[in-house]
C-alpha positions as CSV (number, residue, x, y, z in Angstrom):
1,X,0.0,0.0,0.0
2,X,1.2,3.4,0.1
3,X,3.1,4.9,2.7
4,X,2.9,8.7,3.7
5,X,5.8,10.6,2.9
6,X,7.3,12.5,6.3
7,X,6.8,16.2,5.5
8,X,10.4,18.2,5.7
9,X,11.6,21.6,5.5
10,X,12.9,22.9,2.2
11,X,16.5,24.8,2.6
12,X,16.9,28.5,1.6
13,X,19.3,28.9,-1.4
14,X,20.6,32.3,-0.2
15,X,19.3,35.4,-0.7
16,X,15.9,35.6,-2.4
17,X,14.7,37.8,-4.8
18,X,12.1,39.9,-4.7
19,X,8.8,39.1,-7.3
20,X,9.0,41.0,-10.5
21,X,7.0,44.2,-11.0
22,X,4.9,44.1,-14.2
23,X,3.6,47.2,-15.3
24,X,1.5,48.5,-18.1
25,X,2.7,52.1,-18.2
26,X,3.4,52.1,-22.4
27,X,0.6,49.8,-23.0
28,X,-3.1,50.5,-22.5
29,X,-5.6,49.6,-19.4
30,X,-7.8,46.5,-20.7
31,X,-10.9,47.8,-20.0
32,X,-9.4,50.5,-22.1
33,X,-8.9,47.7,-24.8
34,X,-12.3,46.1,-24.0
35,X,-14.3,49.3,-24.1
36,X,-12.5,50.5,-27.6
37,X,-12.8,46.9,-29.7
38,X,-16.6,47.2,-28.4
39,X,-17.3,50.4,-30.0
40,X,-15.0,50.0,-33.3
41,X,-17.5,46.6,-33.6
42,X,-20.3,48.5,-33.6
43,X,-18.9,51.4,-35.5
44,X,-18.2,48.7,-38.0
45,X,-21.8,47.3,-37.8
46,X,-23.2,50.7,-38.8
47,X,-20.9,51.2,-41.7
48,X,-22.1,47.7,-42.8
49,X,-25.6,48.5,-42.4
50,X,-25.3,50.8,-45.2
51,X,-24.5,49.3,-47.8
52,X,-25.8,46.8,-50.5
53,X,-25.7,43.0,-49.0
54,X,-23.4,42.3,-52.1
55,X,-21.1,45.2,-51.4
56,X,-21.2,43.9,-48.0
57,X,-20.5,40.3,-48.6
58,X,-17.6,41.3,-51.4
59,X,-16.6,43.8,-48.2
60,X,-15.9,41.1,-45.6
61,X,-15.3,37.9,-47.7
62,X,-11.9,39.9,-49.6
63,X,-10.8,42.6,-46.8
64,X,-11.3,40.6,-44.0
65,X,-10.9,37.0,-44.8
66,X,-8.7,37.7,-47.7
67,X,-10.7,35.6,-50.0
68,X,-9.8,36.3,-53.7
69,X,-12.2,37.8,-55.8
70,X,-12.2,35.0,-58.2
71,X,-13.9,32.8,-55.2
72,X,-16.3,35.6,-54.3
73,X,-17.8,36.4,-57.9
74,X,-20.2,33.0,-57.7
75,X,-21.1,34.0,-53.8
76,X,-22.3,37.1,-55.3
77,X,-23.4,35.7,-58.8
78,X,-21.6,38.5,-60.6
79,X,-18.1,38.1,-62.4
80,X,-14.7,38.6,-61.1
81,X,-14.1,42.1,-62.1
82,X,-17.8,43.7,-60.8
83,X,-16.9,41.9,-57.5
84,X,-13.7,44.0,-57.0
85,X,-16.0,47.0,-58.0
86,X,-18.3,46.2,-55.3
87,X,-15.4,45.4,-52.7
88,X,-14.1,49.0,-54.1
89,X,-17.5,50.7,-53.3
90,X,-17.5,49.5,-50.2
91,X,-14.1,50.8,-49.4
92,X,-15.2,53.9,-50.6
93,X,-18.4,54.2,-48.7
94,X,-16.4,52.9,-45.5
95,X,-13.7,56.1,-45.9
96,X,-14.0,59.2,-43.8
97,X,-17.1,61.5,-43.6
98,X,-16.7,64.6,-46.0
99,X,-14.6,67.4,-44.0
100,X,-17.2,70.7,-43.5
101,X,-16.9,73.5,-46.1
102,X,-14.7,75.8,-45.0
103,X,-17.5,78.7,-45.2
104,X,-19.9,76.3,-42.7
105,X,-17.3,76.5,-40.8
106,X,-16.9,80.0,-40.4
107,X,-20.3,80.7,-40.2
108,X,-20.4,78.3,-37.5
109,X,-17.6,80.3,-36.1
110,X,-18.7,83.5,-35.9
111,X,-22.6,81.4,-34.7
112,X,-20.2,80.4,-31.2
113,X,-18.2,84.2,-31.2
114,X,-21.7,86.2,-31.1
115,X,-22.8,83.8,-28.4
116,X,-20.7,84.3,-26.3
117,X,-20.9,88.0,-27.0
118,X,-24.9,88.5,-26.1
């Protein structure tokens, strides 16, 4: 049968060390990370919403799974080349919002200076 093994003391090898310290000063809080892959997922969700489902599908299947163009034409039932177009109209429509006109926003401008003036 088994026997129990007599406990003993374990022998210092000197001086210890103290524990490591890890710290996340260059790299950012995750809830930080959390909170910011949340809301780039949902600002990706709206950006989706608007467009065609075949812009869509050309969208994800080629950007984000890297699936050729020649394998997404059948998923979309269109040919090679107008599933690149759609992929590039998605792009497009996924870029950043028009800047203002520069006279909107002066006028907006001098809207805030005579506010503060009254």
């Amino acid at each position: 049968m088994l026997q129990t093994r007599k406990s003993r003391c374990e022998e210092s090898l000197g001086q210890q060390m103290p524990e490591p310290i890890v710290s996340r000063e260059d790299a950012i809080d995750p809830e930080q990370e959390a909170l910011l892959a949340d809301s780039v997922g949902l600002a990706l969700l709206v950006v989706l919403e608007t467009l065609t489902p075949a812009e869509r599908l050309a969208f994800v299947l080629h950007d984000m799974f890297d699936l050729p163009f020649e394998e997404i034409a059948p998923i979309v039932g269109r040919s090679s080349a107008a599933a690149r177009q759609l992929a590039s109209r998605a792009v497009a429509a996924c870029g950043e919002p028009p800047s203002p006109t520069p006279t909107s926003a002066v006028s907006s401008e001098e809207e805030r200076k005579g506010r503060l003036i009254r």
